[in-house]
C-alpha positions in Angstrom: 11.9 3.3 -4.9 14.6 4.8 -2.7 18.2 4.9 -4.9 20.5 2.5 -3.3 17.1 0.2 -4.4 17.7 1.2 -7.8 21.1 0.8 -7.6 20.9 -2.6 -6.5 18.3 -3.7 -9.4 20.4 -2.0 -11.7 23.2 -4.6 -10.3 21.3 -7.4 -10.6 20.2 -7.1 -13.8 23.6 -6.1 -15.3 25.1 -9.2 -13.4 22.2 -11.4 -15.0 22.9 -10.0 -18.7 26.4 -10.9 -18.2 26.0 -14.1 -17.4 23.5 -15.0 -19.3 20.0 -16.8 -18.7 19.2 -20.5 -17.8 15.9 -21.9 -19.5 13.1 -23.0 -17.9 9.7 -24.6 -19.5 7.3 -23.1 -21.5 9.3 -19.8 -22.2 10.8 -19.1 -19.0 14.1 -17.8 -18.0 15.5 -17.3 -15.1 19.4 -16.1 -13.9 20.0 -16.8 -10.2 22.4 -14.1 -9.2 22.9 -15.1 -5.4 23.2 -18.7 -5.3 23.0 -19.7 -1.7 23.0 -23.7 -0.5 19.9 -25.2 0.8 17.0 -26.8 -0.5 14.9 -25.7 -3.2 11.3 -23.8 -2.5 8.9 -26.7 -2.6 4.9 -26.3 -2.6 3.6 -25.9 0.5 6.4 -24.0 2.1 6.0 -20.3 3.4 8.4 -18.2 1.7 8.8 -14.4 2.1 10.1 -12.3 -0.8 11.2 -9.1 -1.3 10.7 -8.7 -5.2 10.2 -5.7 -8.2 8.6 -6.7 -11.3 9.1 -4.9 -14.6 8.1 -4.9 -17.8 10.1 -5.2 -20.9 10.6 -0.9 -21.1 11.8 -0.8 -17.7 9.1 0.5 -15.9 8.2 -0.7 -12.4 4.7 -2.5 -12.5 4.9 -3.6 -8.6 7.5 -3.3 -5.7 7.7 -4.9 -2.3 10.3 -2.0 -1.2 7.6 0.7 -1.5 5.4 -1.1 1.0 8.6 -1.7 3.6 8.1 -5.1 4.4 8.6 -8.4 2.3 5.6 -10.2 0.9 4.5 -13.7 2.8 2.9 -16.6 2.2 2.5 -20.2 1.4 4.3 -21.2 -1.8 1.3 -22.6 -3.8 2.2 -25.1 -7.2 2.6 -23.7 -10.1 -0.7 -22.8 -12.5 1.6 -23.2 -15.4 5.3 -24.2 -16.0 6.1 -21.1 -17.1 4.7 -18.9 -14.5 6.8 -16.9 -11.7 5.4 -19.9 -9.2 7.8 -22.3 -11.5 10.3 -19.8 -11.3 10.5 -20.0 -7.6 11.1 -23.2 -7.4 14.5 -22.9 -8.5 15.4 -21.1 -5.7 16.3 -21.2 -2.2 16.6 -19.0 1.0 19.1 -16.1 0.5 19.0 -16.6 -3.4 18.5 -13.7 -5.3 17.4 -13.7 -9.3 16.1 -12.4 -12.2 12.8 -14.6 -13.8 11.6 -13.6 -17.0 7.7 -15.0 -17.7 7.0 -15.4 -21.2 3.7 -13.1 -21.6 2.8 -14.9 -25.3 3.2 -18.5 -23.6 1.2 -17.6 -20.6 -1.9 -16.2 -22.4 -2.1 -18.3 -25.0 -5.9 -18.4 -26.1 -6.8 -15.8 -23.7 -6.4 -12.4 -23.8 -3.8 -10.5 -22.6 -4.4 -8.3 -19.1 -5.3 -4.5 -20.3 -1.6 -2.6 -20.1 0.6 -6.0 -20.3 2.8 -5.2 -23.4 6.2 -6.9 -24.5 7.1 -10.5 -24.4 8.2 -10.6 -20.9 6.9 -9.6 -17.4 10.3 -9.7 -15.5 10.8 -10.5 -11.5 13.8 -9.5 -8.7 13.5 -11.8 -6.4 15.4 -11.6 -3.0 14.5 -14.8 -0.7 14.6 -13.1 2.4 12.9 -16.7 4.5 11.6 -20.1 3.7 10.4 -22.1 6.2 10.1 -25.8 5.2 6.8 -27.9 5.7 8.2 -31.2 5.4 7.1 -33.3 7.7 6.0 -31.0 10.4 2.4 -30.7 11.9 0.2 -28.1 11.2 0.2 -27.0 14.4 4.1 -26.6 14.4 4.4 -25.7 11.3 2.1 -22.7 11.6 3.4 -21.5 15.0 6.8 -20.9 13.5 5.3 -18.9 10.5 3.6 -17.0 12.9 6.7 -16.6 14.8 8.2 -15.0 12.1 5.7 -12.9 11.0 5.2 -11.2 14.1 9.0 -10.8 14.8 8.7 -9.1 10.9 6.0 -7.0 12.0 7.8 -5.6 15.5 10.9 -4.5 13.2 8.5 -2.5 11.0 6.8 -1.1 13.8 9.6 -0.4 15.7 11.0 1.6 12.5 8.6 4.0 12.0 9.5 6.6 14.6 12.5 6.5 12.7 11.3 6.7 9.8 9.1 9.5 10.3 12.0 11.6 12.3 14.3 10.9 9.3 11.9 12.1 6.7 10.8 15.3 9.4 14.7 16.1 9.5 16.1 15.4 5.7 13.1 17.9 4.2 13.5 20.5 7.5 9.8 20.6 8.4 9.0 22.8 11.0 5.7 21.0 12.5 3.2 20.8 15.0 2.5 17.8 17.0 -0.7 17.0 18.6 -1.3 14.8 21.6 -2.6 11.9 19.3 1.5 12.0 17.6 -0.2 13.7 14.3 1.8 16.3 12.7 1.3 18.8 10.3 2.2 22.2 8.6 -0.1 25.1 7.3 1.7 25.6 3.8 -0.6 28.7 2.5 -3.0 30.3 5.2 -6.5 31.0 4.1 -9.7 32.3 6.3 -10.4 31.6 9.9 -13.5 29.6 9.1 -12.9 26.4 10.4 -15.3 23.1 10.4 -16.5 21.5 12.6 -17.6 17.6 13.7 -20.9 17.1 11.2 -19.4 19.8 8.9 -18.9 18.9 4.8 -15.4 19.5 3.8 -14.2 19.5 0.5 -11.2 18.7 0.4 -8.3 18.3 -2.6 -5.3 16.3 -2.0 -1.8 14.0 -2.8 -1.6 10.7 -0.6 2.4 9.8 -0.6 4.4 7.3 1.2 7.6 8.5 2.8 9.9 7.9 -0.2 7.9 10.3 -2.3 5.9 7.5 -4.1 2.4 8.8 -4.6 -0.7 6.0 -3.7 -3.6 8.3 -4.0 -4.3 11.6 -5.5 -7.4 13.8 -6.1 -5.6 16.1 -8.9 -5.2 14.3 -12.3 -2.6 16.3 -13.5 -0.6 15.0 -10.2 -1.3 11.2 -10.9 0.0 12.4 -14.9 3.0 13.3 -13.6 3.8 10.9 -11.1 2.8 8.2 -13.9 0.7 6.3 -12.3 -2.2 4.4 -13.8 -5.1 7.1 -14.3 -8.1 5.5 -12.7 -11.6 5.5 -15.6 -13.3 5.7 -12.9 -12.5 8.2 -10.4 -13.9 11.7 -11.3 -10.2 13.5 -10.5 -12.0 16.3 -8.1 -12.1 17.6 -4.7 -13.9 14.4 -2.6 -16.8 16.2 0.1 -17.2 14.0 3.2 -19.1 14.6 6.5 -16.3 15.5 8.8 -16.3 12.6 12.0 -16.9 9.8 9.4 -15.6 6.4 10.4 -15.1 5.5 7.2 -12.1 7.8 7.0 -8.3 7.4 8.8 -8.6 9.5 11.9 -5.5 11.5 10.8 -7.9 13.3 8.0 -10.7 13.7 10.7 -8.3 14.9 13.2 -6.4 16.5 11.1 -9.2 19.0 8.7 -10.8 20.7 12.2 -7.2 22.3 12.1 -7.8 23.9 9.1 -9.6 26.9 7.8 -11.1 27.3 4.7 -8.6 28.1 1.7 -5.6 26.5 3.8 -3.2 24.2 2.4 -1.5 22.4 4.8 0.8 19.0 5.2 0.0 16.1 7.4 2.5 13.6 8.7 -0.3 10.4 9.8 1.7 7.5 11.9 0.0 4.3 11.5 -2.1 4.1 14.7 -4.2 7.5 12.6 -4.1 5.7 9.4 -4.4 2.0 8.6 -2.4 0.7 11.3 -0.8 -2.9 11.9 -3.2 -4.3 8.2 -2.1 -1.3 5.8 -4.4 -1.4 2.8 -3.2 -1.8 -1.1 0.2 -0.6 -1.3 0.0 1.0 2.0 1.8 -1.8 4.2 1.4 -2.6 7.7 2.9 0.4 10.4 3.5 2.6 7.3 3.4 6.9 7.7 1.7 8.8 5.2 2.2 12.5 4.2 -0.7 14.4 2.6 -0.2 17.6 1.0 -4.6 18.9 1.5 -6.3 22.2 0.6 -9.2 22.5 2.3 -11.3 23.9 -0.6 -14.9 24.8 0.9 -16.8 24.3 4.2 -20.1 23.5 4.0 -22.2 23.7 7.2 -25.4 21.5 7.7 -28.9 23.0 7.1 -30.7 23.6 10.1 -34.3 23.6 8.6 -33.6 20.8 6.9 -36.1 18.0 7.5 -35.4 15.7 10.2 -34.8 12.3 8.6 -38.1 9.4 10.3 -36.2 7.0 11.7 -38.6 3.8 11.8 -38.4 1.4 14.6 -36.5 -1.2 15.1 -37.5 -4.7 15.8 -38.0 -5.0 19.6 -38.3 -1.9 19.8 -41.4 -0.4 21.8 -43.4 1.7 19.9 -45.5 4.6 22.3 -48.9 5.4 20.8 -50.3 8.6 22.2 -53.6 7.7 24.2 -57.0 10.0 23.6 -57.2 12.4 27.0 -60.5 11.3 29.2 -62.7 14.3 29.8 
């Protein structure tokens, strides 16, 4: 989270322990900091939020700020009275609050979610837009949410150049652009061997976002430090894929034939190389990404490997070899 962030959820909650909290049903609490006039959020109503949610030690479970862009939707009802939907409710467009779910009162008779410790799961909540379904059509009513979305959207994408130019110019990267708008820096040089298209790479690596947040790391020790969930399932190890894979951004494919083997390099990926206008997980929509990569081991197809049979394909036209006449 970038500091004036913290600074402002530091402010919010000390202005929320000072005044003191408003009860709600079934263990809920909730402090409305920025009380704004206007009606409240009703079911069925698109709200976007900008919101972090803590837990009882302080530590940031989940933050709209690290994406760049508010989270939107349609305000469903509430599964519980005491849930953050509830909590919502109370509020109105411009409001910002603290809500405090009761974590015993909303898992009663189930078991709690694997990590969820303390009595409360606690929300910032900044109401950045509500617009109201009333009485409108469908058809209205989901031409202005789309209206707003993709006015939302142009801001983002119109801030990432600079973004990108900020972050190049506040750490003093001296980089190389390609044609594409990729950029990247060879760190620590390492042999001339480079890959090429149908090449394995191995590759090790940190994924960041531009405020230093790390979303994805090869290197345990690197997810330890940055305290982020360590994954059971991911083996922590240099990840081997055929270079030219579609199933990776085209920054990495683009960005590895660069390389040689040993080198450890960082990329700069705009959005259009990454995961463009949809983002994926944390990664939001027209979001950079910086990768610190060495590119461990090169690992060049076998050329007396067998040839895979490729059987035909329905439709196709098989050709069957016809006997010679003498």
């Amino acid at each position: 989270m970038k500091k004036q962030l913290v600074f402002l959820a530091l402010a919010v909650i000390g202005l929320a322990s000072c005044n003191g909290f408003k009860k709600g049903q079934n263990g809920l609490l909730y402090n409305i900091v920025v009380d704004k006039s206007g009606p409240s959020i009703q079911a069925g109503d698109f709200i976007s939020i900008n919101f972090v949610i803590k837990n009882d030690a302080d530590s940031v479970l989940a933050s709209s700020y690290e994406t760049g862009q508010p989270s939107s939707q349609l305000m469903q009802k509430p599964r519980d009275k005491g849930d953050i939907l509830a909590g919502l409710s109370y509020l109105s467009e411009g409001d910002s609050a603290v809500i405090k779910t009761n974590l015993d009162s909303l898992t009663k008779g189930h078991p709690r979610p694997a990590g969820m410790k303390g009595k409360y799961i606690v929300y910032m909540i900044k109401v950045e837009k509500v617009i109201q379904k009333g009485n409108l059509s469908q058809e209205v009513f989901m031409g202005r949410c789309q209206a707003y979305v993709t006015t939302l959207m142009d801001k983002i994408k119109k801030q990432e150049p600079i973004n990108i130019k900020k972050y190049v110019d506040d750490k003093r990267l001296k980089l190389t652009t390609t044609p594409s708008g990729f950029e990247y820096i060879i760190t620590k040089q390492g042999n001339a061997e480079k890959p090429v298209k149908g090449d394995t790479v191995v590759v090790d690596y940190v994924g960041r976002l531009l405020n230093g947040k790390i979303f994805d790391t090869s290197i345990k020790s690197e997810a330890v430090k940055a305290k982020i969930p360590i994954n059971p399932m991911s083996p922590y190890k240099p990840i081997r894929f055929p270079l030219g894979d579609q199933g990776m951004i085209p920054g990495w494919n683009e960005g590895l034939l660069l390389l040689g083997k040993g080198d450890k390099a960082t990329f700069i990926v705009p959005s259009n190389l990454a995961y463009g206008e949809r983002g994926n997980g944390m990664v939001g929509p027209f979001t950079p990404l910086v990768f610190d990569v060495e590119l461990v081991d090169v690992i060049h197809p076998n050329p007396n490997a067998p040839k895979p049979i490729v059987p035909a394909m329905p439709g196709q036209i098989k050709v069957v070899p016809q006997p010679v006449k003498k």
